[in-house]
N, C-alpha and C positions, 0 to 999 in steps of 0.2 A: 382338586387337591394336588401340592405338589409332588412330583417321585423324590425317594431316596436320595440324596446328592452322591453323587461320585465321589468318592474319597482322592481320587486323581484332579478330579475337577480342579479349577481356580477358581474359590467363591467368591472373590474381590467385586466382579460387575452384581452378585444375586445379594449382596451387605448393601452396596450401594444402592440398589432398585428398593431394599425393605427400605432401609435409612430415609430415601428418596420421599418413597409411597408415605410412609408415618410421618416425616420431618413436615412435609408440605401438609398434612390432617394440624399437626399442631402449631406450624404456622397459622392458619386458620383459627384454630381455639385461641394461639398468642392475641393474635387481633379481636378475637369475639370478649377475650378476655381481661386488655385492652379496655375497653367499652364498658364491660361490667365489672371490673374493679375499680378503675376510675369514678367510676357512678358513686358505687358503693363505698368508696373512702370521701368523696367530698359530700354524701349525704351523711353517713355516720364516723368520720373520724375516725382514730388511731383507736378510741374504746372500742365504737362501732367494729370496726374490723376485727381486734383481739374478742370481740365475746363471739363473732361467728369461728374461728378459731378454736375456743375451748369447746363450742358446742361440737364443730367436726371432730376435734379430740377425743371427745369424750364418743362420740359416736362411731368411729372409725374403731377405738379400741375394742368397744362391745363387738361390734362387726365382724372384726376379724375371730376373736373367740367363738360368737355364733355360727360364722361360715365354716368353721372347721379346717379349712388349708384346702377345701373342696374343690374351689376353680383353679390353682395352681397342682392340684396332685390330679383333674381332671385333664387339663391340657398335658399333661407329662402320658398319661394313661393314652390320651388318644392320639397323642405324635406316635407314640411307640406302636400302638396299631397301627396307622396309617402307614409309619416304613414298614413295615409287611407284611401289608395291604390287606389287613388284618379286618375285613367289611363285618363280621357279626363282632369282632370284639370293639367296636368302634360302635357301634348300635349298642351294646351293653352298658358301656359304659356310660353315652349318653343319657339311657334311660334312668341310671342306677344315680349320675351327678344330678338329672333333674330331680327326682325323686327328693335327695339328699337336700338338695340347696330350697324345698319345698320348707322341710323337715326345720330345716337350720335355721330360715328367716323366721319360720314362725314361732320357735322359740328365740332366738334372741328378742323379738318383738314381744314378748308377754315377761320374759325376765325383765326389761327395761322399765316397763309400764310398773311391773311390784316394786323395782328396788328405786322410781324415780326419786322421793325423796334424801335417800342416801346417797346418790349422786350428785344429786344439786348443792348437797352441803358441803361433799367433798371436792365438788367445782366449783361454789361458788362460796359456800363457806355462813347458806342460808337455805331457807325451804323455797324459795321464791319462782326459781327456777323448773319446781317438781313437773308441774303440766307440759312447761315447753320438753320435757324430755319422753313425754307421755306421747307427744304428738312426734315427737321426731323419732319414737319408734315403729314408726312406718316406716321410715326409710333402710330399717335394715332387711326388713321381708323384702322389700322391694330391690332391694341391693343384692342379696342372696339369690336372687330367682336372676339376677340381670348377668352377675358374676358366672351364672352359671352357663348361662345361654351365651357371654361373650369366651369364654375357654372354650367350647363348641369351635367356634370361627380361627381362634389362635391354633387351639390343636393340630387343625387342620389346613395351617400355615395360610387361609385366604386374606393375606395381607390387604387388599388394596377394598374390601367388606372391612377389614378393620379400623381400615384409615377412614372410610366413608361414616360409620356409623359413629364413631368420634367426631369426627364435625359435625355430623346429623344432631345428635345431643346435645354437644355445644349450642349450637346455635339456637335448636328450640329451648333449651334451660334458658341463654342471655336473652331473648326476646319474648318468652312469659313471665319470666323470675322478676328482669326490672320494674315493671308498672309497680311492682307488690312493695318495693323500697321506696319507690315514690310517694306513695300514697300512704302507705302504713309505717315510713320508718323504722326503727327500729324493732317495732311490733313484724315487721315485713319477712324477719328476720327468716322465722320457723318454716312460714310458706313458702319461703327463696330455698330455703334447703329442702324439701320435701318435694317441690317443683322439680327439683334438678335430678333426683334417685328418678323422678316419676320418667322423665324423660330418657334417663339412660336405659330406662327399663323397654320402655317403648320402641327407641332404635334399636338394641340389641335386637328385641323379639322378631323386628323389621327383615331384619337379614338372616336370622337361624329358622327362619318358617323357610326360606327358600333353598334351604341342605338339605339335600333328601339325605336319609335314612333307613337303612335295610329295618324290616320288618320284624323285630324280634320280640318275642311274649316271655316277661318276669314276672312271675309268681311272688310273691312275701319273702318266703325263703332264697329262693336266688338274689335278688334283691339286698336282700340282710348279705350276704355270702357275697357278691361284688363290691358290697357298701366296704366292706371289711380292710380289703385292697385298697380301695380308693382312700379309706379315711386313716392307714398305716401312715402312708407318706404324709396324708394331710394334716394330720394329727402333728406334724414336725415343723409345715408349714403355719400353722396354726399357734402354736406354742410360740417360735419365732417372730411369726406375725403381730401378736400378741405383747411380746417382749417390747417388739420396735415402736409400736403404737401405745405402748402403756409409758415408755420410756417420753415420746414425744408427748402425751400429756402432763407426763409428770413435771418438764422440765415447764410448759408453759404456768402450770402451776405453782409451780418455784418462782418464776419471775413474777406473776401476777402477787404474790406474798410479800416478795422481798422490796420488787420496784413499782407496782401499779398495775393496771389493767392497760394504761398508753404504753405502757414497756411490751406487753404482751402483744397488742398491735405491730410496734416496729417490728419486734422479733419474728412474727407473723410474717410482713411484710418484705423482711430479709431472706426470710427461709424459701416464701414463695418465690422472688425474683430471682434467686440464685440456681431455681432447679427449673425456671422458664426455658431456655434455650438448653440445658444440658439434657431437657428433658426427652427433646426427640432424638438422641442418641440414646438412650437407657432404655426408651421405649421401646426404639426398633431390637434392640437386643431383647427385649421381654418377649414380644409380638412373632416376631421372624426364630433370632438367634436360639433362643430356648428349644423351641422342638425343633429344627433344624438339628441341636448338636447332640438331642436324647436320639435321634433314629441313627446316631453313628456312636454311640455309648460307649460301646463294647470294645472301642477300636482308642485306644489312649495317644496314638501316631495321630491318628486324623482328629481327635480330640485337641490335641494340643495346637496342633496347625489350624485349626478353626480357631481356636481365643488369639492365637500371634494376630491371623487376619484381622478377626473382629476386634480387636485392642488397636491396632495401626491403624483401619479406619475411623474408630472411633473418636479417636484423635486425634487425625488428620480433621477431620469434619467438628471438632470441639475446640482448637486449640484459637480462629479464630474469633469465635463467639467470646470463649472467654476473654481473650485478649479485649474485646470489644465492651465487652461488660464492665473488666475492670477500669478502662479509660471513661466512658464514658456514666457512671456507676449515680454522681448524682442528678443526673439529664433523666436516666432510668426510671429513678425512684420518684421522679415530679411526675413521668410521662406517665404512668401505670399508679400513681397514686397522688400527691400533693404534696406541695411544701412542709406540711406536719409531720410528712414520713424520713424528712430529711436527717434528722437524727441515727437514721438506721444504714446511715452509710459505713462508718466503720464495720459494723456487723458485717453487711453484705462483703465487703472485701475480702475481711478472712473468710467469710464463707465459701466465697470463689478458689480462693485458694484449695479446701478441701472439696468442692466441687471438680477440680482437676483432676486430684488422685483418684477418684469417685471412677470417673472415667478408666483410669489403668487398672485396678481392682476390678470392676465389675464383670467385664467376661471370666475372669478368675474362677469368681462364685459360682458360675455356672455349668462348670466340668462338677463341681458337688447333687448339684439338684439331676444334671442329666442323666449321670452315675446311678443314681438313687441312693446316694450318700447321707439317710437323714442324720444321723444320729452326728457327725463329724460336721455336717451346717448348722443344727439348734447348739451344738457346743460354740462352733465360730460365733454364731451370732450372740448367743447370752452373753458372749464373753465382751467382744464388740459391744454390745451394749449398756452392758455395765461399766464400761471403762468409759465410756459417753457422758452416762449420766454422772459421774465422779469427778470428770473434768467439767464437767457443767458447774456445779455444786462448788467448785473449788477455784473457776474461774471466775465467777456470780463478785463471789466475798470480795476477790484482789481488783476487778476489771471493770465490776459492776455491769450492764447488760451488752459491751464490746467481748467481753469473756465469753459468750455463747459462743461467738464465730470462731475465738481462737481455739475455742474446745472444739467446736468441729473441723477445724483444720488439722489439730492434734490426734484427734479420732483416725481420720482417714491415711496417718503418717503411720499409727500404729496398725489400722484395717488392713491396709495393703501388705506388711510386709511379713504380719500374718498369715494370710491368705497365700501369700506368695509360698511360705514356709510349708503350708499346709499341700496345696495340689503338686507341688514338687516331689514330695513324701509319694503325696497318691496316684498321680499319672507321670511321672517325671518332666512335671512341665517347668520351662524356662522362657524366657523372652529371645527374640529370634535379636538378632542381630541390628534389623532394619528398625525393630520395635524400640530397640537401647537407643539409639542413635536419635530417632524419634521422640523420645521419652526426656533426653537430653538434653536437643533443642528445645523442646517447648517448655521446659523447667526452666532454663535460662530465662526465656520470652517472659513467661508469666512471674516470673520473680521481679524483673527490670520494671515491667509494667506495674506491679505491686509498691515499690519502691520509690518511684516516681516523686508521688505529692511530699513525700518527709524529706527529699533533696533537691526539690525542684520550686517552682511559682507554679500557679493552677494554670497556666498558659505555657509555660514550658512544659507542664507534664502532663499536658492535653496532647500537644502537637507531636510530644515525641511515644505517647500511647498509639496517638492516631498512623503515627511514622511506622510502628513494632506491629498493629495492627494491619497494615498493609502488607508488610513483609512476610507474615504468617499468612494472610490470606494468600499472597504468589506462591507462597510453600509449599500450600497445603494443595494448591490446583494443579499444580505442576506436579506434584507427587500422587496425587488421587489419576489421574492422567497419562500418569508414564504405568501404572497399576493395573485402571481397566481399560484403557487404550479403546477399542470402537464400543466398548459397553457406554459408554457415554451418553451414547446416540440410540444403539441397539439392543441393548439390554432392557429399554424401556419400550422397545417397538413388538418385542417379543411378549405374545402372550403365556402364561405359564399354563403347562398342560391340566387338563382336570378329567375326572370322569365320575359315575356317578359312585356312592359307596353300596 
């Protein structure tokens, strides 16, 4: 388990090692996933793909209501223990999240099973459905008990357990999952999804049997009386969670009404590749950054200087992926799925565009969560996501299914400067200088690159993506370099201290 960071420290080389550790786990899921999307789009198509879609929708949404906000109000509870070295209240909690996320799956699993047929009418707009969502509520007991054993590993910052059991997963979900497409097609469907919970269930449990655990005896009543604490904040996450996931099925349900079920695939298929590569910067910032910056809460100086950090790397390390995505955007969409998906190119573009600001926003958010700000994040986020779902709705009508992407670039214009509005108020936070400067250049970058094919030939505005592409990458190497200087090399030589709890 890692120590408390130094408020003096420079965490520039310990961003890079999480960023490092995680980027390189999802590398690995990129290419496993790779494999098994590609599979999966040229056995079932653009429907094929949009009905796996509404199915994780809909199940994702129940999920997070069921879990209660448990594994995110859990890793919060035991970072805070772990910075002071808090060994029984790290035990507590543990036992009181297991308990909980026992409690949680098992009822979302039996609500699912009663309300299947009202589900299915209101996903699919039939009773047809009912059984497949019978059986896909195994996946949330089994999601719940996984969610809860992998906050265990986060809380307690073991990054490179985190990284590992994410590819572990991966890889055995893409090489038992597939046969079941092959064989069974579309019917393959339920067992590819219930495979893959089964799996993450598996690795997680893999690596949290080997944390040891102080010894500690909960009664019913203590029990109830920690549940209490755990499930305040979680209850915030929960509702939020809830909001974002109800929001995202709503919209695929909007499209599948308004354009088809093949619309619902692109759309799918845009959302998924747009958060492929950003996704190992968000993550490292879930995985690392999050309890990292609750065990220095209390201090809003070194608060604020951890997001400048974590906001300047994150986009030194983002600016040329996206650049990359956006030049080469329908190479992407053949390579990870097929000529069918080709249509979803406009989408993805402006998606990228709010995938950028995604980036400068999101260390933001997390001076709220570290804090224990609930009530000021479920306001951000409702609000956020209502204004989501309205530019969806209002894009739909004028834009037809290119409207999603410009709603979510519109989202992320108004997210950021909200959020910005807000932790300014709460910790006096601003962007450092280096960050403006940063924030600056790559705006120009990705706007140039954006702009390209409406003033260019696909051959001029290939070579001069690929030209803005290069330059960003010597940017960003030469700036991530002058930053952590021998961490490059040593920072990754060094093992992080542990001891037992």
């Amino acid at each position: 388990m890692s120590e408390t960071p130094d408020p003096k420290e420079n965490s520039y080389g310990r961003i890079l090692k999480s960023t490092t550790l995680v980027g390189g786990s999802q590398v690995m899921n990129i290419l496993l996933g790779i494999v098994r999307t590609k599979f999966l789009a040229m056995l079932l198509g653009p429907a094929g793909i949009g009905m796996i879609g509404l199915y994780t929708g809909v199940m994702n949404t129940i999920g997070v209501f069921a879990g209660m906000g448990i594994g995110s109000s859990g890793v919060r509870q035991i970072a805070k223990a772990a910075g002071s070295d808090d060994k029984e209240g790290i035990a507590r909690t543990i036992i009181t999240m297991r308990r909980a996320a026992f409690v949680s799956g098992a009822l979302g699993m039996l609500l699912t099973a009663v309300f299947c047929v009202p589900i299915s009418k209101l996903t699919f707009g039939n009773e047809e459905h009912a059984i497949s969502f019978v059986l896909l509520s195994v996946t949330l007991f089994l999601g719940a008990i996984s969610a809860g054993q992998v906050a265990l590993v986060q809380g307690l910052r073991r990054i490179v357990d985190l990284a590992s059991l994410s590819v572990l997963g991966s890889l055995l979900g893409t090489v038992i999952s597939i046969p079941m497409i092959f064989f069974l097609g579309k019917g393959g469907i339920i067992p590819f999804l219930v495979t893959v919970s089964a799996t993450n269930l598996l690795t997680s449990w893999w690596y949290t049997r080997k944390i040891p655990v102080m010894r500690v005896v909960l009664g019913l009543k203590e029990t109830i009386h920690e549940a209490r604490s755990l499930l305040s904040l979680g209850f915030v996450f929960m509702t939020t969670g809830l909001i974002t996931t109800a929001v995202m099925y709503a919209i695929q349900v909007v499209v599948e009404r308004q354009l088809g079920m093949n619309e619902v695939g692109l759309y799918q298929a845009a959302s998924t590749l747009s958060n492929i590569y950003i996704g190992v910067i968000l993550n490292a910032m879930g995985m690392d950054f999050y309890p990292r910056l609750t065990s220095v809460a209390e201090d809003s100086d070194v608060c604020n200087r951890m997001v400048n950090e974590q906001t300047e790397m994150g986009l030194l390390v983002a600016i040329p992926g996206i650049l990359a995505t956006l030049t080469f955007t329908p190479l992407v969409i053949q390579i990870f799925y097929s000529p069918s998906f080709i249509p979803a190119y406009e989408v993805l573009r402006w998606q990228i565009l709010g995938v950028f600001l995604r980036v400068v926003a999101w260390p933001m958010g997390f001076i709220l969560l570290a804090k224990g700000r609930g009530k000021i994040f479920f306001c951000t986020e409702i609000t956020s996501n209502t204004v989501y779902l309205a530019l969806v709705w209002a894009a739909l009508k004028y834009f037809g299914l290119v409207g999603t992407g410009m709603a979510f670039f519109a989202l992320y214009i108004f997210y950021t400067v909200m959020m910005f509005a807000v932790v300014r108020r709460l910790s006096g936070f601003q962007w450092s200088s280096a960050n403006l400067r940063v924030i600056g250049i790559a705006s120009v970058g990705v706007a140039l690159v954006f702009m390209l094919p409406s003033v260019a030939s696909e051959n001029e505005a290939l070579a001069a993506g690929c030209f803005l592409t290069l330059i960003s990458l010597a940017f960003s190497f030469r700036s991530l370099n002058k930053l952590v200087g021998p961490c490059w090399i040593t920072c990754f030589k060094s093992k992080p201290k542990s001891r037992l709890l």
